[in-house]
C-alpha positions as CSV (number, residue, x, y, z in Angstrom):
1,X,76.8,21.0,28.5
2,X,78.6,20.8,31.8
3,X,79.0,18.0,33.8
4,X,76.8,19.3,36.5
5,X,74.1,18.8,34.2
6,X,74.9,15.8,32.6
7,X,75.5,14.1,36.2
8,X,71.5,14.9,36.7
9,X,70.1,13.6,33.6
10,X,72.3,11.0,34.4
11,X,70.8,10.4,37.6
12,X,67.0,11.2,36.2
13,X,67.4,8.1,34.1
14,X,68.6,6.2,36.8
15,X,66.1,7.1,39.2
16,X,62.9,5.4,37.5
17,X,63.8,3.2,34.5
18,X,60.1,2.9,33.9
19,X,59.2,6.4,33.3
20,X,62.9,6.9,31.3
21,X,61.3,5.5,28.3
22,X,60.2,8.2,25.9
23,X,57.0,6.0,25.1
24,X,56.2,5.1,28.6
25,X,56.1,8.4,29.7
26,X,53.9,9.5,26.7
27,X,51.5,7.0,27.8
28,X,51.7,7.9,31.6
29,X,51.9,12.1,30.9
30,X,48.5,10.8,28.9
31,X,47.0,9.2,31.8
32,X,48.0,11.3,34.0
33,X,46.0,14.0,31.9
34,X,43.2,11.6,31.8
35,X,42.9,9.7,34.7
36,X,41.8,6.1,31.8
37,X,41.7,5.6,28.4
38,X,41.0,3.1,25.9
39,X,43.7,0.5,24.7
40,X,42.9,1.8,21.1
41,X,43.1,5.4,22.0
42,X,46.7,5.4,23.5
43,X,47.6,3.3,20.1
44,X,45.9,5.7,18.1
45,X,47.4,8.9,19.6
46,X,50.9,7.6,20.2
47,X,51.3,5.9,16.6
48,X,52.1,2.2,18.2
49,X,51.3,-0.9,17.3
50,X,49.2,-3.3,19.8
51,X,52.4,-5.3,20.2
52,X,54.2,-2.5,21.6
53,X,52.1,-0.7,23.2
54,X,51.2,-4.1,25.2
55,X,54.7,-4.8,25.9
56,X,54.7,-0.9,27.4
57,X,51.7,-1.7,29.2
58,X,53.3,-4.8,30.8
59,X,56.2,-3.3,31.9
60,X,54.2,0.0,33.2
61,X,51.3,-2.8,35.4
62,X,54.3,-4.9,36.6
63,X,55.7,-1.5,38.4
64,X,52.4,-1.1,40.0
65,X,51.6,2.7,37.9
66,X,48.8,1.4,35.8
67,X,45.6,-1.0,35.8
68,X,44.5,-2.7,33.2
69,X,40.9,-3.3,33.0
70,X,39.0,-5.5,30.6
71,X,35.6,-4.9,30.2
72,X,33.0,-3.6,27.8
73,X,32.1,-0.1,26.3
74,X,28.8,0.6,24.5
75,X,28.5,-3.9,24.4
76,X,32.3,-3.7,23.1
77,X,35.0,-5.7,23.9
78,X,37.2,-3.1,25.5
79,X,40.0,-2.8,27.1
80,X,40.7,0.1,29.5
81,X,44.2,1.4,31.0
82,X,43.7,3.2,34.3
83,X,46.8,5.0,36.2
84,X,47.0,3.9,40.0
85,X,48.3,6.4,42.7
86,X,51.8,5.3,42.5
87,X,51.8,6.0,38.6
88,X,50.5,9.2,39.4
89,X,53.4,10.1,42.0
90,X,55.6,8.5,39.9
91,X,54.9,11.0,36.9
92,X,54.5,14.1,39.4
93,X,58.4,12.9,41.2
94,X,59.8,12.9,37.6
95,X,58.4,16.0,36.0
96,X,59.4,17.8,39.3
97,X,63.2,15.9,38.7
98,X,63.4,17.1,35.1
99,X,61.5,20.9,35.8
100,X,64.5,21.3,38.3
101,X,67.4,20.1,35.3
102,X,65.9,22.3,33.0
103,X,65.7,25.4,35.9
104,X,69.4,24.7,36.2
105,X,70.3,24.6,32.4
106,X,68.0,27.6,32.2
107,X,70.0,29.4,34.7
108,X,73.7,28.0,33.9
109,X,73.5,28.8,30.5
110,X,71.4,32.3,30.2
111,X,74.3,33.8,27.8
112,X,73.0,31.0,24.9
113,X,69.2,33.0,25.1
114,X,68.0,34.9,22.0
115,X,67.7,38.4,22.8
């Protein structure tokens, strides 16, 4: 890999700490799909446990790109996670970051394609 590209996953990382977590940008690529979701759906579909999910959740409400909403479903305790308009920028500003790295790896390194 050249240093080109290493500088701008470099900076991609450095850009939003928040979404450089592999899990919290699971659970916001999700939300982002899906607008809210149950606490135990997220768990569920990402394999965590409510411990770290939570301490995902915490970290994804304190920077403002999620809600959390407790409340009731069908007359069950529920707990609902909600994405806010800056989580949903936030998820469109990185995809567009990393679409553009992997435009220029594409395009740096075309001899390294299966014919």
């Amino acid at each position: 890999m050249d240093i080109e590209a290493l500088r701008r996953i470099a900076e991609l990382s450095k850009t939003d700490k928040i979404l450089g977590s592999p899990t919290r940008l699971a659970i916001m690529i999700l939300l982002y799909l899906r607008v809210k979701m149950k606490f135990t759906d997220l768990q569920s579909i990402l394999g965590l446990t409510p411990g770290n999910l939570s301490s995902h959740l915490k970290k994804l409400e304190s920077a403002g790109y999620i809600e959390i909403i407790k409340g009731f479903v069908e007359l069950k305790p529920a707990t609902i996670i909600k994405i806010t308009r800056e989580g949903a920028e936030a998820v469109r500003d990185f995809m567009r970051n990393l679409g553009e790295i992997l435009e220029y790896l594409t395009k740096e390194h075309q001899d390294l394609k299966p014919n």
